[in-house]
PyMOL Python script that loads the backbone (N, CA, C, O; Angstrom):
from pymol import cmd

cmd.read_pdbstr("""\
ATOM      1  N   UNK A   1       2.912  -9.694   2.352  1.00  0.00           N
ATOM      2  CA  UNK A   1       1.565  -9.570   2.835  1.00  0.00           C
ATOM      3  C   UNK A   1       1.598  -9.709   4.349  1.00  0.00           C
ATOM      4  O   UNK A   1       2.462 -10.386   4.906  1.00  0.00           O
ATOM      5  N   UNK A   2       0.547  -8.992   5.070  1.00  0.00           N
ATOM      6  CA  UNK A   2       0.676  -8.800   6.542  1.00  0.00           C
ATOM      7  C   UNK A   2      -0.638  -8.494   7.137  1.00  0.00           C
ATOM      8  O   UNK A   2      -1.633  -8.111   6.522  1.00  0.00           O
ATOM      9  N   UNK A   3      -0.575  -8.619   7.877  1.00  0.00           N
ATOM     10  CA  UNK A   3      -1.981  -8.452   9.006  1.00  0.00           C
ATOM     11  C   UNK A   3      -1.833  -7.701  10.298  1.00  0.00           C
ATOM     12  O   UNK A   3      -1.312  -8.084  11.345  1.00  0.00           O
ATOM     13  N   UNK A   4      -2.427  -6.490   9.993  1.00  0.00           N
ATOM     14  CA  UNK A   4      -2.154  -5.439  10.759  1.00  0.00           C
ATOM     15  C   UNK A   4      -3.860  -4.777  11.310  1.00  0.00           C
ATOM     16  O   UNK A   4      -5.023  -5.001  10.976  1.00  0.00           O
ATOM     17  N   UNK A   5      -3.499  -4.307  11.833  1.00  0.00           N
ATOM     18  CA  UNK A   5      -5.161  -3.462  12.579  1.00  0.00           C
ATOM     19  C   UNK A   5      -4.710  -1.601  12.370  1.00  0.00           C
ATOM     20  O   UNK A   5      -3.968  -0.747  12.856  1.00  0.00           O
ATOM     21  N   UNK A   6      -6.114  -1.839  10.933  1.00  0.00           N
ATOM     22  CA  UNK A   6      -6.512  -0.383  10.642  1.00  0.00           C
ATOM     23  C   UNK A   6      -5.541   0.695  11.184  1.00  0.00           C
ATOM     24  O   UNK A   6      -4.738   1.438  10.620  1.00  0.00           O
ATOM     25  N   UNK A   7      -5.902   0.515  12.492  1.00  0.00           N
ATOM     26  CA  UNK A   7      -4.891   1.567  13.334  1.00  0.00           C
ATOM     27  C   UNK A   7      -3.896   2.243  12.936  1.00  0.00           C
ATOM     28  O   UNK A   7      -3.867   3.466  12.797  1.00  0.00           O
ATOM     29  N   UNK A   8      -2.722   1.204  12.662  1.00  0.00           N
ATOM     30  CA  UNK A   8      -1.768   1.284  12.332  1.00  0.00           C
ATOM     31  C   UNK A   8      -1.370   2.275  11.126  1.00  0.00           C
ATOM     32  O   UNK A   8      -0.347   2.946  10.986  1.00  0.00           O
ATOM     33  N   UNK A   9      -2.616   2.140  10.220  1.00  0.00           N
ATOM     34  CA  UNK A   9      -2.376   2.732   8.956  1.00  0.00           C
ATOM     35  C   UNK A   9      -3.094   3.996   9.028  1.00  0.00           C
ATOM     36  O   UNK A   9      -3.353   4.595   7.985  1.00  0.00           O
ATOM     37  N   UNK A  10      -3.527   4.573  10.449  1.00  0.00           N
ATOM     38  CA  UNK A  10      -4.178   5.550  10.371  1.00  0.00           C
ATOM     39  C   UNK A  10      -5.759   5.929  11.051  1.00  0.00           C
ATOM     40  O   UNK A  10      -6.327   6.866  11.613  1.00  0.00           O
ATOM     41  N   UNK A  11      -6.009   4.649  10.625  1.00  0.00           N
ATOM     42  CA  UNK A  11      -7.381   4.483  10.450  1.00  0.00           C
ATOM     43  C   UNK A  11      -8.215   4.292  11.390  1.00  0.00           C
ATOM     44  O   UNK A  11      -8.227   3.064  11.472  1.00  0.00           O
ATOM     45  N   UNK A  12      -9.151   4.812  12.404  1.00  0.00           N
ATOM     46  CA  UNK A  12      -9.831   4.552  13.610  1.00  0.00           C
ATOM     47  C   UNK A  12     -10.424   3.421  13.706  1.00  0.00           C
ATOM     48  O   UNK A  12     -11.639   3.312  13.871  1.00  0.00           O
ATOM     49  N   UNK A  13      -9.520   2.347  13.600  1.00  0.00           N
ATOM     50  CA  UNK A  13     -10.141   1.184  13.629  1.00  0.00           C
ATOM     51  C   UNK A  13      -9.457   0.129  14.202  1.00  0.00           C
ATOM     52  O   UNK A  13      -8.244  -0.072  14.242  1.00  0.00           O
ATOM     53  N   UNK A  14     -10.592  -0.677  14.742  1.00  0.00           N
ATOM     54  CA  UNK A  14      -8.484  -2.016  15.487  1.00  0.00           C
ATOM     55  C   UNK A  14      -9.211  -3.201  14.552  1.00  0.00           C
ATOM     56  O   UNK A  14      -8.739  -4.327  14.708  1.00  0.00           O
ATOM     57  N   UNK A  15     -10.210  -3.075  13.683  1.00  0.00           N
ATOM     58  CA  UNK A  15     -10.091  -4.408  12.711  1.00  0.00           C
ATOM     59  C   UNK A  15      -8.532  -4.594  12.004  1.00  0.00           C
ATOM     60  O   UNK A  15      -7.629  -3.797  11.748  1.00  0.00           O
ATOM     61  N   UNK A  16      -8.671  -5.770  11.863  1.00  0.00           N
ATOM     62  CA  UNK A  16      -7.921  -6.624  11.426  1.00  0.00           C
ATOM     63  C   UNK A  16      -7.478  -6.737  10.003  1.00  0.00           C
ATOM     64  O   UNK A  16      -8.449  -7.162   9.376  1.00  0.00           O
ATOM     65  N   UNK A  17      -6.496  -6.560   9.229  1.00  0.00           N
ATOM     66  CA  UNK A  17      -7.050  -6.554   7.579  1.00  0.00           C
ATOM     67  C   UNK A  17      -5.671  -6.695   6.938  1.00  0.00           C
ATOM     68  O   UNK A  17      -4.629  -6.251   7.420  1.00  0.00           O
ATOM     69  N   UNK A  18      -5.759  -7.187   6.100  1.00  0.00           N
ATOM     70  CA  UNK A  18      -4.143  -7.870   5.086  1.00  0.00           C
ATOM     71  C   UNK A  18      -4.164  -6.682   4.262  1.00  0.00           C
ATOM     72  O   UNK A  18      -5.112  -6.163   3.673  1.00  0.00           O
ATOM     73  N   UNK A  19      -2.605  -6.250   4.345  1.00  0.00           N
ATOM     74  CA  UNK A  19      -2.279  -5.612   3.582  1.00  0.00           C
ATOM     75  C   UNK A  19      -1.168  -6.195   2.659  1.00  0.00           C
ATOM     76  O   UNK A  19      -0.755  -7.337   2.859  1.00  0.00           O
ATOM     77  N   UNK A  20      -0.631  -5.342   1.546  1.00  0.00           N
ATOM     78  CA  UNK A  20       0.630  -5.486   0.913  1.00  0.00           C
ATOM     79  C   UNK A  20       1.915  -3.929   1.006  1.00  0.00           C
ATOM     80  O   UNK A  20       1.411  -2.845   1.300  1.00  0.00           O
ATOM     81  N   UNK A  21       2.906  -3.963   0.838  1.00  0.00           N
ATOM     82  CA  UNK A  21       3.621  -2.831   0.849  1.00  0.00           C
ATOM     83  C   UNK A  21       4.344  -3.060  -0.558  1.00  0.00           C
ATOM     84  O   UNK A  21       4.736  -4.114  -1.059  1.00  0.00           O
ATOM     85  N   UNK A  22       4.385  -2.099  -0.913  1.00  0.00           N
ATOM     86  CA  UNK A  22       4.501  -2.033  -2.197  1.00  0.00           C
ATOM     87  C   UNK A  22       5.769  -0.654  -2.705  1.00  0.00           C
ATOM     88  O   UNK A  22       5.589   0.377  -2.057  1.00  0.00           O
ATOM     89  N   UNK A  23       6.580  -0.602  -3.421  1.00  0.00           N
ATOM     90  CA  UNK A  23       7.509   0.279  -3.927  1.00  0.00           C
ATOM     91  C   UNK A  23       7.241   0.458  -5.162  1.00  0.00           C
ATOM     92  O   UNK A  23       6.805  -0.258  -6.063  1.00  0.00           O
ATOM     93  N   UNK A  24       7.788   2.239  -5.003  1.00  0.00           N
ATOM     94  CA  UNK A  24       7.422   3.253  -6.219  1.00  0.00           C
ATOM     95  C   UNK A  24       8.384   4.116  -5.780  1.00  0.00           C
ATOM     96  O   UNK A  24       8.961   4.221  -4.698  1.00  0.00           O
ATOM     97  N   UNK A  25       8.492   5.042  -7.371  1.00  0.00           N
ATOM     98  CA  UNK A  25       9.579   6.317  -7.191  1.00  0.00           C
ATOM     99  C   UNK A  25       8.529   6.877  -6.196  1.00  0.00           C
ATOM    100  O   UNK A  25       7.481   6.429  -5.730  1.00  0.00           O
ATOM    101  N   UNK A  26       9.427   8.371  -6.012  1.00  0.00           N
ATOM    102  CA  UNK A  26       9.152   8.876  -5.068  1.00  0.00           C
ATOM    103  C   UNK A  26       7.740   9.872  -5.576  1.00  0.00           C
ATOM    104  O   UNK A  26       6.808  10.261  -4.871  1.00  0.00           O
ATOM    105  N   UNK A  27       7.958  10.076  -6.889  1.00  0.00           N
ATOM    106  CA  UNK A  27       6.386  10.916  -7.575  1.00  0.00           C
ATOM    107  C   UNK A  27       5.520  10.200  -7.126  1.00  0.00           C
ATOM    108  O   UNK A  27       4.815  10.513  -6.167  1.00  0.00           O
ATOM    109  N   UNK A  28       5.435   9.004  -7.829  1.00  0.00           N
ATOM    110  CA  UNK A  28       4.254   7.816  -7.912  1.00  0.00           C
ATOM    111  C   UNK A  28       3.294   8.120  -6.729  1.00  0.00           C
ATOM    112  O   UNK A  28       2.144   8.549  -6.632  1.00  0.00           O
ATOM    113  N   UNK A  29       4.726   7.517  -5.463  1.00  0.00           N
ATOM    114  CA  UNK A  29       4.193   7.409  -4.015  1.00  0.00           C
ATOM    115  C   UNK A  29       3.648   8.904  -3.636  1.00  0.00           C
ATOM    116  O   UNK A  29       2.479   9.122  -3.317  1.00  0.00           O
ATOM    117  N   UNK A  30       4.398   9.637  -3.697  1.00  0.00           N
ATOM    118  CA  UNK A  30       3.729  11.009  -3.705  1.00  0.00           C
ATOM    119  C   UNK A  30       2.403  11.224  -4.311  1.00  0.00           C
ATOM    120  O   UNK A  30       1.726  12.167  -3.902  1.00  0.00           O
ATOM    121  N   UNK A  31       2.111  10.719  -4.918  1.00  0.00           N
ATOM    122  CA  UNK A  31       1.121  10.986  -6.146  1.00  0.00           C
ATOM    123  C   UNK A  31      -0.280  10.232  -6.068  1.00  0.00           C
ATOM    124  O   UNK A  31      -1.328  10.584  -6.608  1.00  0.00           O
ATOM    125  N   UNK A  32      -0.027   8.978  -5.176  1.00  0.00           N
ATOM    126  CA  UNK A  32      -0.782   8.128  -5.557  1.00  0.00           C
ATOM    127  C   UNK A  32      -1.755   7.472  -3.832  1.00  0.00           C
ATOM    128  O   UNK A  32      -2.792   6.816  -3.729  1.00  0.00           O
ATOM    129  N   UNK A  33      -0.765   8.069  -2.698  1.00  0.00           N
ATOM    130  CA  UNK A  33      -1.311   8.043  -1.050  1.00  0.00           C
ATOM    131  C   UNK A  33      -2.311   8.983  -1.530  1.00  0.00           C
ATOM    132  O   UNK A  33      -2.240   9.929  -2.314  1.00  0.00           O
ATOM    133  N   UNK A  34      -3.386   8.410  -0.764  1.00  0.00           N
ATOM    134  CA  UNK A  34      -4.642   9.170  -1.007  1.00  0.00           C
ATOM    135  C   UNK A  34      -5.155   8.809   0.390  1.00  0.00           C
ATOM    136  O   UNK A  34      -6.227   9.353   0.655  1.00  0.00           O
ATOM    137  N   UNK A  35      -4.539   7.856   1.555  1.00  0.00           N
ATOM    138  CA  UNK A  35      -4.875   7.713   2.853  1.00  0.00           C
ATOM    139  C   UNK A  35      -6.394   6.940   2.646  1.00  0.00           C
ATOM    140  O   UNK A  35      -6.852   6.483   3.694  1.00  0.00           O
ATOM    141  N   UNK A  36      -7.218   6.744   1.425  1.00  0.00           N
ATOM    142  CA  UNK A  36      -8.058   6.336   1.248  1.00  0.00           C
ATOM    143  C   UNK A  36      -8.381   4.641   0.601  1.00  0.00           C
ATOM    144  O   UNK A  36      -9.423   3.987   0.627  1.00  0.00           O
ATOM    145  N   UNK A  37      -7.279   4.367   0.148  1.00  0.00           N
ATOM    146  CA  UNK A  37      -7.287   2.994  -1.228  1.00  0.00           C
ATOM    147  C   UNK A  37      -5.444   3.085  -0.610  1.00  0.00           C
ATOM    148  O   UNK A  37      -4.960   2.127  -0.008  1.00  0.00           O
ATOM    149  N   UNK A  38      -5.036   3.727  -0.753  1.00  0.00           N
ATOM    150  CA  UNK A  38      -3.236   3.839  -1.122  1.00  0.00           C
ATOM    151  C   UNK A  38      -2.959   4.518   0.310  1.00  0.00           C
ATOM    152  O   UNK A  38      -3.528   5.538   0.699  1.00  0.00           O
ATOM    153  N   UNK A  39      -2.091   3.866   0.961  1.00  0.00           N
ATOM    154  CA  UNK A  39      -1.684   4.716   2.647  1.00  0.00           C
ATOM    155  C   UNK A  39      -0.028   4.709   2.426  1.00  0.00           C
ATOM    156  O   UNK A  39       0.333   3.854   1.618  1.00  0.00           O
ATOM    157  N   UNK A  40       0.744   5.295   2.848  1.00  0.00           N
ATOM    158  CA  UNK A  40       1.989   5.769   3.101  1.00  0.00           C
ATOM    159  C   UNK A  40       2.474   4.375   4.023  1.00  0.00           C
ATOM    160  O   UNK A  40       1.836   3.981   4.998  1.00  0.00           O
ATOM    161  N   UNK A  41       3.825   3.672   3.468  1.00  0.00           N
ATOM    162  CA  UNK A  41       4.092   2.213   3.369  1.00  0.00           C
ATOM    163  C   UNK A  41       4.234   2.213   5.085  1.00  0.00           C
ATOM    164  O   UNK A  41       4.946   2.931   5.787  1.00  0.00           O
ATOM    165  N   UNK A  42       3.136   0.967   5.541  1.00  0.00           N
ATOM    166  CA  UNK A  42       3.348   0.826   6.703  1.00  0.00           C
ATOM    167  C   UNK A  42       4.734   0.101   6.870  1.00  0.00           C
ATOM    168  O   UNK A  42       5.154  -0.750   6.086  1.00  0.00           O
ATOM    169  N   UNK A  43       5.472   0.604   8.136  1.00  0.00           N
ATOM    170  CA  UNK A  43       6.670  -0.109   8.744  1.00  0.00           C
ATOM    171  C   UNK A  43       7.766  -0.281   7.853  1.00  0.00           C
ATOM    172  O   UNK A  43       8.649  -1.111   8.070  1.00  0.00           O
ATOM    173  N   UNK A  44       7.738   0.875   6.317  1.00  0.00           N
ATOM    174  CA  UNK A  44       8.605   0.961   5.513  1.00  0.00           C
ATOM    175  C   UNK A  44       8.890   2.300   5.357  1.00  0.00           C
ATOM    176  O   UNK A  44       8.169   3.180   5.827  1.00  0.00           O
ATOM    177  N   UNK A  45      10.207   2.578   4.532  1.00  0.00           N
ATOM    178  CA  UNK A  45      10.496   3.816   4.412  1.00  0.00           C
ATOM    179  C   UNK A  45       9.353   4.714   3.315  1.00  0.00           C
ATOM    180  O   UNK A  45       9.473   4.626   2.093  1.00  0.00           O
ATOM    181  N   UNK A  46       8.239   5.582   3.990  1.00  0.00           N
ATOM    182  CA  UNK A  46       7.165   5.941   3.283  1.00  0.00           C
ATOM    183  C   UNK A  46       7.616   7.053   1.946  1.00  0.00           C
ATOM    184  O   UNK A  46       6.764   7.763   1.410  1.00  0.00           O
ATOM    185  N   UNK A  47       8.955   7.061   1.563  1.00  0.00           N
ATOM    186  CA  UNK A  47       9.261   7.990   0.334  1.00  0.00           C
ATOM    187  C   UNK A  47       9.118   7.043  -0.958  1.00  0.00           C
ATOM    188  O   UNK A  47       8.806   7.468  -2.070  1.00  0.00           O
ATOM    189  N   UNK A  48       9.341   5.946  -0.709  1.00  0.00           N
ATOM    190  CA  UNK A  48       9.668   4.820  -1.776  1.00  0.00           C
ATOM    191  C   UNK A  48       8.478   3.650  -1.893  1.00  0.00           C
ATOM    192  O   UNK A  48       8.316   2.912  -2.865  1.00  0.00           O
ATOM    193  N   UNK A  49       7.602   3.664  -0.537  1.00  0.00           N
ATOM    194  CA  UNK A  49       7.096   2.703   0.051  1.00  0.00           C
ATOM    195  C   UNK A  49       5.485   3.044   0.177  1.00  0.00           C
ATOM    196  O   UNK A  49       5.277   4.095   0.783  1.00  0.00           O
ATOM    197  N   UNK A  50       4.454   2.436  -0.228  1.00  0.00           N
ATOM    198  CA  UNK A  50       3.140   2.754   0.086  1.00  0.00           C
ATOM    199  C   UNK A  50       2.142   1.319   0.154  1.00  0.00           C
ATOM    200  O   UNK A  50       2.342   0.314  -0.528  1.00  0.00           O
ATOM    201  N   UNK A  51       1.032   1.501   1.145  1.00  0.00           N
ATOM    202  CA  UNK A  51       0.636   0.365   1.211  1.00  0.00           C
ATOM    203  C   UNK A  51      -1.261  -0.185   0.651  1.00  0.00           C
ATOM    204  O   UNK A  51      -2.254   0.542   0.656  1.00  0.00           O
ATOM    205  N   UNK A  52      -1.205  -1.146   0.379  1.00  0.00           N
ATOM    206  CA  UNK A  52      -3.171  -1.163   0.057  1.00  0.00           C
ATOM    207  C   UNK A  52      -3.495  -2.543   1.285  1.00  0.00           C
ATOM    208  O   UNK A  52      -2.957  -3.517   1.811  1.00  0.00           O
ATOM    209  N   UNK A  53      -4.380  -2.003   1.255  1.00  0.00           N
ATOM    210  CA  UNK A  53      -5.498  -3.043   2.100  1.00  0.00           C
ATOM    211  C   UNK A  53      -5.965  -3.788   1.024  1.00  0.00           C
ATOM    212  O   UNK A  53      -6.107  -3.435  -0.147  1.00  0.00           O
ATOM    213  N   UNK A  54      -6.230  -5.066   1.657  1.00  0.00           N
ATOM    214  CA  UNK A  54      -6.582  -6.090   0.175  1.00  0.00           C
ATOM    215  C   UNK A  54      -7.866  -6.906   0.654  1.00  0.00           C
ATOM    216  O   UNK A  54      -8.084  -8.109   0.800  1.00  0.00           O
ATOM    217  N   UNK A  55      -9.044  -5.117   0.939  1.00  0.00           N
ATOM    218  CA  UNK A  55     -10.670  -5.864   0.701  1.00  0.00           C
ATOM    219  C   UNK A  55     -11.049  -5.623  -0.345  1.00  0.00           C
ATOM    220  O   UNK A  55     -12.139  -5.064  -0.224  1.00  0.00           O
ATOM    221  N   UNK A  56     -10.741  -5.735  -1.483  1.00  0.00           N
ATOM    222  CA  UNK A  56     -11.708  -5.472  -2.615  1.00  0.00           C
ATOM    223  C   UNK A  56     -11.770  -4.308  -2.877  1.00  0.00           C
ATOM    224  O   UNK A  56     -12.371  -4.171  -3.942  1.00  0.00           O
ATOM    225  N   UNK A  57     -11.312  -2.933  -2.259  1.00  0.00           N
ATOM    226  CA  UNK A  57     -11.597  -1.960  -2.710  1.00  0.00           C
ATOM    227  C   UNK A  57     -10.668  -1.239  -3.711  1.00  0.00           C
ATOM    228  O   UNK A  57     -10.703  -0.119  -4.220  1.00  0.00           O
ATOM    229  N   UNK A  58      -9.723  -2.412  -3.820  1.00  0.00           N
ATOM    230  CA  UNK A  58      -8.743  -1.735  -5.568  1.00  0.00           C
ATOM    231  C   UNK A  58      -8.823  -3.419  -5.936  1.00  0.00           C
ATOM    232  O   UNK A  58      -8.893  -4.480  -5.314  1.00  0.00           O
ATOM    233  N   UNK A  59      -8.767  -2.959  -7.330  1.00  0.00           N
ATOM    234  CA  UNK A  59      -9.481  -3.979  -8.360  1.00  0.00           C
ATOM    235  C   UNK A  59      -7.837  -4.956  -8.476  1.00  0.00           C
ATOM    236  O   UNK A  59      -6.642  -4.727  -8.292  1.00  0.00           O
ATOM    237  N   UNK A  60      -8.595  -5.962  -8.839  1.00  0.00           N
ATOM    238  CA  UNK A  60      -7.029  -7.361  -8.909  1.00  0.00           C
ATOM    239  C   UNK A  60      -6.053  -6.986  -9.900  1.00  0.00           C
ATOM    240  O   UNK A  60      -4.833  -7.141  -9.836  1.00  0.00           O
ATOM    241  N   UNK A  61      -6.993  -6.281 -11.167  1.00  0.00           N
ATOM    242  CA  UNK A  61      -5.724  -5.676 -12.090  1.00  0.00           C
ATOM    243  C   UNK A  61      -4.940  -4.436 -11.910  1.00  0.00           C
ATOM    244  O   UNK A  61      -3.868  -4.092 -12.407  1.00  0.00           O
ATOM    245  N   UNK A  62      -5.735  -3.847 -11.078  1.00  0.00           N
ATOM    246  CA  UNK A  62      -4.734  -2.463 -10.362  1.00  0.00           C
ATOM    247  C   UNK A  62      -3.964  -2.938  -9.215  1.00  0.00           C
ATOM    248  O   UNK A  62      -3.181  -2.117  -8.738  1.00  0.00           O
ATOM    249  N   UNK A  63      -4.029  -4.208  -8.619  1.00  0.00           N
ATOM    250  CA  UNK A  63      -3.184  -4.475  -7.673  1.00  0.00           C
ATOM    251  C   UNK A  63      -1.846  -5.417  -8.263  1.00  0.00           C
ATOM    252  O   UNK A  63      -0.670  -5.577  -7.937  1.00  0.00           O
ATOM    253  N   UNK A  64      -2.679  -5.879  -9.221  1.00  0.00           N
ATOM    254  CA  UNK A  64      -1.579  -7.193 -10.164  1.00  0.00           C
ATOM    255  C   UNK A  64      -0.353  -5.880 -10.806  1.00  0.00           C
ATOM    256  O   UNK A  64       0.874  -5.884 -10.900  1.00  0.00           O
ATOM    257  N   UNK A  65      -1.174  -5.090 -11.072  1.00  0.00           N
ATOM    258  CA  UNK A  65      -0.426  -3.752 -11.879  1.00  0.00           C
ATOM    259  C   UNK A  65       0.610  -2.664 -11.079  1.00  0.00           C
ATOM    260  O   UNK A  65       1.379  -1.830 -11.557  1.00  0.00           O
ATOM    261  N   UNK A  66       0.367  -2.952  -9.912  1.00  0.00           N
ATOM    262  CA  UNK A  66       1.370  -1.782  -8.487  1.00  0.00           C
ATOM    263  C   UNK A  66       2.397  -3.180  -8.588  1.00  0.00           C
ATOM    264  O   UNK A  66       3.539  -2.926  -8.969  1.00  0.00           O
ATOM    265  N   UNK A  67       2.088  -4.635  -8.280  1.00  0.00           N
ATOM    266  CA  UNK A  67       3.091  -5.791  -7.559  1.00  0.00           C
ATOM    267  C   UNK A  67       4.204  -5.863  -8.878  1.00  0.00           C
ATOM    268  O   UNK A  67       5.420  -5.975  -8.722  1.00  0.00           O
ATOM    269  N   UNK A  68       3.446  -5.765 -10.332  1.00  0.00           N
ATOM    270  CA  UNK A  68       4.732  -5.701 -11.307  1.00  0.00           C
ATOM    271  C   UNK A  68       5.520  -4.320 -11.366  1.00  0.00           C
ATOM    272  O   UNK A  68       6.728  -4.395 -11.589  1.00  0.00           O
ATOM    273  N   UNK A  69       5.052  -3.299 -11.219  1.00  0.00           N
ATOM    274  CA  UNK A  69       5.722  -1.811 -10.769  1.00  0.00           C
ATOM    275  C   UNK A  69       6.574  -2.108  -9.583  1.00  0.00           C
ATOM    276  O   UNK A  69       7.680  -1.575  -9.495  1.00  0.00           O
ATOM    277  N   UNK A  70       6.234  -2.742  -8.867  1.00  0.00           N
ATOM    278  CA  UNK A  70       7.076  -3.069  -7.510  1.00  0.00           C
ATOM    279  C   UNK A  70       8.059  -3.531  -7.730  1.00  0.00           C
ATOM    280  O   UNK A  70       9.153  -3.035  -7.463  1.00  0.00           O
ATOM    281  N   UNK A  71       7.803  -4.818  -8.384  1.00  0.00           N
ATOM    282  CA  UNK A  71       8.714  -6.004  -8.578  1.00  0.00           C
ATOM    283  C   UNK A  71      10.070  -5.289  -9.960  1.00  0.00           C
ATOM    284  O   UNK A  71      11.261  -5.591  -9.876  1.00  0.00           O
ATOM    285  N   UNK A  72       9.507  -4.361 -11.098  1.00  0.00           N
ATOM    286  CA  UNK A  72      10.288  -3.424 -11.576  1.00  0.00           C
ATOM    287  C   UNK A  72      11.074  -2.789 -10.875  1.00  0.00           C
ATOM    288  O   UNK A  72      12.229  -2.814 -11.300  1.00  0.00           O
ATOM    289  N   UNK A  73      10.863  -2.058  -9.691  1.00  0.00           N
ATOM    290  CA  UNK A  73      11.539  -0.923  -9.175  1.00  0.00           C
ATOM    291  C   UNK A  73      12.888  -2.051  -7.989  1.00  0.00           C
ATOM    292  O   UNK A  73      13.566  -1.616  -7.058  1.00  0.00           O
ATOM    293  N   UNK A  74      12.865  -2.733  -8.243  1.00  0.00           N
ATOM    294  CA  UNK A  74      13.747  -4.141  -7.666  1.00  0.00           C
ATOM    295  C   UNK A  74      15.079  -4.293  -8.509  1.00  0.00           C
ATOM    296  O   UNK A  74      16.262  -4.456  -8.209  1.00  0.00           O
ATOM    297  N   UNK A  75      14.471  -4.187  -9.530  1.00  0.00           N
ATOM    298  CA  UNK A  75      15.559  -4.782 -10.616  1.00  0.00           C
ATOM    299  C   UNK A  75      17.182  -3.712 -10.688  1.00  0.00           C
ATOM    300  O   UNK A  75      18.095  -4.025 -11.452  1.00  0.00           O
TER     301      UNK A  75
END
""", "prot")
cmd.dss("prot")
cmd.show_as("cartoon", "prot")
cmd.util.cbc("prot")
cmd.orient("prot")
């Protein structure tokens, strides 16, 4: 978890906001950056790597649900 400013992820913004980075095959991540909810993994390799902002706008069980996919793609 990290604290980065919007910016960074794209976003015309210099607020402030916690993210997570998170790993997936390369479909998933392909599949699933929408630059909207899901951004292309900040300050990680973005083929494997994608990131969420953690205001509320993806639900705790879709985030609980990417961190065990993550924590899978580890093993």
């Amino acid at each position: 978890m990290l604290s980065v400013s919007k910016r960074k992820l794209g976003i015309s913004s210099d607020e402030i906001v916690e993210i997570l980075d998170l790993r997936n095959s390369f479909e998933k991540v392909e599949k699933i950056v929408d630059h909207k909810k899901y951004y292309p993994g900040w300050h990680m390799n973005k083929k494997y790597w994608y990131t969420i902002i953690l205001d509320g706008s993806i639900s705790l069980k879709d985030i609980y649900k990417c961190i065990d996919e993550s924590y899978q793609m580890t093993k």
